[in-house]
C-alpha positions as CSV (number, residue, x, y, z in Angstrom):
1,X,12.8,13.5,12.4
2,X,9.1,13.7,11.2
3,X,7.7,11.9,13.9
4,X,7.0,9.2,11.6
5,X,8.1,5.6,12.8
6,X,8.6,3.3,10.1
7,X,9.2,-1.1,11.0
8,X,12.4,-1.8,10.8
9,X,13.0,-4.9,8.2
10,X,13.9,-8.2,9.8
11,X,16.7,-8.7,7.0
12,X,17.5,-12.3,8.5
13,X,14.0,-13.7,8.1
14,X,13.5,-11.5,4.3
15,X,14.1,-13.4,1.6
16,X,13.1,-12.3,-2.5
17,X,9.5,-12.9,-2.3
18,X,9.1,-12.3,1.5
19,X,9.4,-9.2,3.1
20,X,9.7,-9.6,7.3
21,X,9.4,-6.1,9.4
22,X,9.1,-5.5,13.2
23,X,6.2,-5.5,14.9
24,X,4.3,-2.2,15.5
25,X,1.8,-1.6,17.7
26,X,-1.2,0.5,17.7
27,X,-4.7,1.6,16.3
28,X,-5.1,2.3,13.0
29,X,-6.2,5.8,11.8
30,X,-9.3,4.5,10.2
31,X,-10.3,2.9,13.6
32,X,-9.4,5.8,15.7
33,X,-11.8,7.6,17.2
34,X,-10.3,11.3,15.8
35,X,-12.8,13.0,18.2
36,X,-11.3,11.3,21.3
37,X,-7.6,13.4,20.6
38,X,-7.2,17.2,21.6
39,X,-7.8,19.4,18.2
40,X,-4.1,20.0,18.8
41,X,-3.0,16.3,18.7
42,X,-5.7,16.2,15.0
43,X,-3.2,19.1,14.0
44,X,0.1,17.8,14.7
45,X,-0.8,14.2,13.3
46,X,-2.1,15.9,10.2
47,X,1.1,17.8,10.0
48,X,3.8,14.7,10.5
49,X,1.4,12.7,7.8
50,X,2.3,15.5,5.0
51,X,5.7,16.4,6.3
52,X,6.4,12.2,6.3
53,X,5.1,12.2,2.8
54,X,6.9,15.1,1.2
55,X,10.2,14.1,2.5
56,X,8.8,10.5,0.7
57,X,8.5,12.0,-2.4
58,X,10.9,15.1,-2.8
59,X,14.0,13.7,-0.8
60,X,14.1,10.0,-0.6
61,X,12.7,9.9,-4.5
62,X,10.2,6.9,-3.0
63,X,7.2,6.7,-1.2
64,X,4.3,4.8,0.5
65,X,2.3,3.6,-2.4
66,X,-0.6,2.4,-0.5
67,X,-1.1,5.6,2.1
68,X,-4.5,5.3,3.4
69,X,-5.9,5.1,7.0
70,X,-6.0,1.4,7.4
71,X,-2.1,1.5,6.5
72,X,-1.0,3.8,9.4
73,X,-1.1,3.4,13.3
74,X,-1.5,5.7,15.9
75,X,0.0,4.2,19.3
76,X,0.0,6.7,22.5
77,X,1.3,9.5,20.2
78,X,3.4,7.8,18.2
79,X,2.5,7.5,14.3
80,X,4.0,3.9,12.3
């Protein structure tokens, strides 16, 4: 557990060229206001973003190939 929420697919509306996940909630990181959040809170999303990306790339063997602040959320804590 990375802290790291990922949309669950919505397998009975996915078909080959469409790709259906949940809903998730949230601001994105490049619309946050970083200054607004505790340095601890900076330092513990900065550490679930790397830890979520090495386990990406040296355990699961594939990764988010698109990683950049308008693809992630931040919700109340919680990081999609």
């Amino acid at each position: 557990e990375f802290g790291l929420s990922v949309p669950a697919v919505q397998w009975a509306h996915t078909r080959e060229k469409v790709l259906v996940m949940e809903f998730a909630g949230g601001t994105t990181l490049g619309q946050l206001d970083l200054a607004t959040l505790s340095i601890d809170e900076r330092k513990r999303i900065a550490a679930v973003l790397i830890d979520g990306f090495l386990f990406m790339l040296l355990d699961e063997g594939f990764f988010h190939a698109d990683p950049h602040a308008g693809n992630l959320l931040y919700d109340q804590g919680r990081l999609w």
